[in-house]
C-alpha positions in Angstrom: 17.4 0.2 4.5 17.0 4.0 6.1 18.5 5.6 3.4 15.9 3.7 0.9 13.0 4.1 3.1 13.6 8.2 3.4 14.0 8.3 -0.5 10.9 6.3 -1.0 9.2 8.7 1.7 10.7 11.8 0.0 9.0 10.9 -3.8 5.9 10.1 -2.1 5.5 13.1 -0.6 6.6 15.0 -3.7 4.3 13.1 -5.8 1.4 13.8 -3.4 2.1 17.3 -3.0 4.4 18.7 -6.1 3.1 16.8 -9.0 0.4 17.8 -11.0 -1.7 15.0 -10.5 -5.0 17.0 -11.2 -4.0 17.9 -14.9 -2.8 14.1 -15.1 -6.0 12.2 -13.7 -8.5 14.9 -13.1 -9.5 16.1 -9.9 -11.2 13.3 -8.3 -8.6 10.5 -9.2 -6.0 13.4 -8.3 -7.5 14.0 -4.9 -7.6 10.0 -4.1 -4.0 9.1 -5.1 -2.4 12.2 -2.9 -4.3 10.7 -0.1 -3.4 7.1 -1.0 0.1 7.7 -1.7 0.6 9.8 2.0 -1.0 6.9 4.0 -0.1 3.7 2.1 3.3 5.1 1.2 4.8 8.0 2.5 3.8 7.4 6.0 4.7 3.6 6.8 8.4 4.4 4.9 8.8 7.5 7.7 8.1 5.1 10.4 10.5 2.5 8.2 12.9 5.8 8.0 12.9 7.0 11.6 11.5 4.4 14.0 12.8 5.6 17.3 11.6 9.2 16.5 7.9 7.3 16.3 8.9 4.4 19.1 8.4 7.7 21.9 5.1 8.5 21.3 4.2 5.4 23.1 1.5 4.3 20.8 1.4 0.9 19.6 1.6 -0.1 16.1 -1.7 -1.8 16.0 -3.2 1.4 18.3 -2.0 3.4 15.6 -3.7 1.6 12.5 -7.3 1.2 14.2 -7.3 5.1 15.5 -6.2 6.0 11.8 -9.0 3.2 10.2 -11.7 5.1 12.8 -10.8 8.5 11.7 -10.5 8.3 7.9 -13.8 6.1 7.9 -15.4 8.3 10.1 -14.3 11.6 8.1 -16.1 9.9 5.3 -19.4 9.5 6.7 -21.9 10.6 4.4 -23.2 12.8 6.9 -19.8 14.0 8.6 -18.3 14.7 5.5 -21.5 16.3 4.2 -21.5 18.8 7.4 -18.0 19.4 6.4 -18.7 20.9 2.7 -21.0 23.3 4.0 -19.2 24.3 6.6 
């Protein structure tokens, strides 16, 4: 089960950040899928990978889901995100 969740981890990661997704889907689509592919992928199969490396932060599972849901929701507030461009 670890070795299978580090692979899956690895080619997510590669895929988000090696592959040229931008001259395969365009820069938009690109731009989504890297971010979709690190959270909904990469990220759960690390925790699947090395769960007592992630068991001493001391942050519960469900802790961790709503602080991530709060933060990329917020980051796309119209006016957040909007602030952030012209920054």
């Amino acid at each position: 089960m670890r070795a299978a969740a580090i692979t899956v981890a690895v080619l997510a990661l590669a895929l988000a950040w090696v592959a040229p997704l931008e001259r395969w889907l365009g820069a938009f689509p690109a731009h989504m899928l890297g971010h979709m592919t690190l959270v909904a992928v990469a990220a759960p199969a690390l925790v699947l990978a090395f769960p007592q490396g992630f068991a001493r932060l001391g942050v519960p599972v469900l802790a961790g889901a709503v602080l991530e849901f709060l933060i990329v929701w917020g980051w796309h507030l119209p006016a957040l995100h909007g602030a952030a461009r012209l920054a």
